[in-house]
KEBA-530200 format. One record per residue (C-alpha): x negated, y negated, z. Coordinates in steps of 0.25 Angstrom, whole numbers, padded with zeros to 4 digits, always signed. Layout:
BEGIN
XYZ...
# end
This chain:
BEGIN
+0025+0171+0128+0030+0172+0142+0016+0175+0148+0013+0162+0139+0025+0154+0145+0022+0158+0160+0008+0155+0160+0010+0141+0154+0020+0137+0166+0011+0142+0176-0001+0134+0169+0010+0122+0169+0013+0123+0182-0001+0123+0187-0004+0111+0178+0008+0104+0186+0003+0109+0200-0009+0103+0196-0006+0090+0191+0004+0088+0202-0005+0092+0212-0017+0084+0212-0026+0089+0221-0026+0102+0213-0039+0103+0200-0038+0114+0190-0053+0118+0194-0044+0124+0207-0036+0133+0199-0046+0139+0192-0052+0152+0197-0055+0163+0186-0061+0171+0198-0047+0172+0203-0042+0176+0189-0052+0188+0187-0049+0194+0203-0035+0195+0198-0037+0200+0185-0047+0211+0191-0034+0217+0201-0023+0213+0192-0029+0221+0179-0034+0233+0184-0021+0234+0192-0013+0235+0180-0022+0243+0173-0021+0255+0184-0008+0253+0186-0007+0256+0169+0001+0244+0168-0010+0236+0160-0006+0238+0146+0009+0234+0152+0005+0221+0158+0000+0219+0144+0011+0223+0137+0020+0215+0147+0015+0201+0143+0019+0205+0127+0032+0212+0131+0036+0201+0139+0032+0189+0127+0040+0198+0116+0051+0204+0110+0045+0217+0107+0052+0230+0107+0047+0236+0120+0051+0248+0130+0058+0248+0143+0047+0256+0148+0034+0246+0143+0043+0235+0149+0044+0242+0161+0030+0244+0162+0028+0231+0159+0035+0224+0170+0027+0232+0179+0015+0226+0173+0020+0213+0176+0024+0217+0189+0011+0223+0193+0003+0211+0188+0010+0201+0196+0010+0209+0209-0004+0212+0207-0008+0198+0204-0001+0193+0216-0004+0204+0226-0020+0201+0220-0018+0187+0220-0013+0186+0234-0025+0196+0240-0036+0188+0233-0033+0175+0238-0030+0181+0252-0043+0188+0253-0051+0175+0247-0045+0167+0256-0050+0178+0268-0063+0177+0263-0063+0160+0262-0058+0161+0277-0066+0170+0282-0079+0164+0274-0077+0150+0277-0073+0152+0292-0088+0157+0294-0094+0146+0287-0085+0135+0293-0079+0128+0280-0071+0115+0279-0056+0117+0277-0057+0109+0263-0067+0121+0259-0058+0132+0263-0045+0125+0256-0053+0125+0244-0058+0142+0246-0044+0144+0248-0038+0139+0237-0048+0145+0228-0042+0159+0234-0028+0155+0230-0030+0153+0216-0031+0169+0214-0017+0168+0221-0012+0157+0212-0018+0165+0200-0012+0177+0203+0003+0169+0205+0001+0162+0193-0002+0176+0186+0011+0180+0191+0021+0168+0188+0015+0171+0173+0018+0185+0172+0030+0183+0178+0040+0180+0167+0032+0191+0158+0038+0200+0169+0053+0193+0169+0051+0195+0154+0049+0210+0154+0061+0211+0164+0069+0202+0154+0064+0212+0143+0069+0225+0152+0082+0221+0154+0084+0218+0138+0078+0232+0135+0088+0237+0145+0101+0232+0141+0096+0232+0126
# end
């Protein structure tokens, strides 16, 4: 339930970004490519670092009352931690090597400014993805912590 509630005020807050800025259409916000580059680093980073099966079980220890050990929920806030940074720390290198490549690219050819502007902000989506990613797994993460401190002074 708390991956449910924070994904549903991201999505609201974008739908408000979007409707208050008019200049903005969904077709910009949508980039599955950028989705499936994250995905690649972010998936096999938590499953070498053995954390997996923690991430997983993080999202259902964090929407649910069950009985659960101090050691699982410490392994699962270090899911949740390693997601994020990874997401973040990928999200940001993506967009900065797209956007090296578009410079580079483009300063060959000679491109118009409104053309470059346009190259540029497909590289940020991967950025805005990956931040989006994170302001959602952020209160699963506040929730385990919540659940620590009740395991511990229970």
């Amino acid at each position: 339930m708390v991956t449910v509630g924070s994904a549903i005020s991201v999505f609201a807050a974008v739908v408000l970004m979007v409707v208050f800025c008019g200049g903005i259409s969904w077709q910009m916000l949508l980039d599955f490519p950028s989705l499936v580059l994250l995905a690649v680093i972010v998936i096999p980073m938590l499953c070498v670092s053995g954390l997996g099966k923690d991430f997983l079980k993080a999202i259902s220890i964090a929407g649910s009352k069950k009985e659960t050990t101090l050691v699982q929920i410490n392994r699962s806030i270090e899911a949740v931690k390693l997601a994020m940074n990874t997401l973040l720390y990928s999200g940001i290198f993506m967009t900065l090597f797209s956007i090296m490549i578009i410079f580079g690219g483009q300063a060959r050819e000679g491109v118009d400014a409104g053309t470059l502007l346009m190259n540029c902000e497909v590289a940020m989506i991967t950025l805005v993805y990956a931040l989006a990613l994170c302001l959602i797994l952020l209160p699963v993460l506040a929730a385990l912590k919540r659940r620590k401190i009740d395991y511990i002074n229970d």
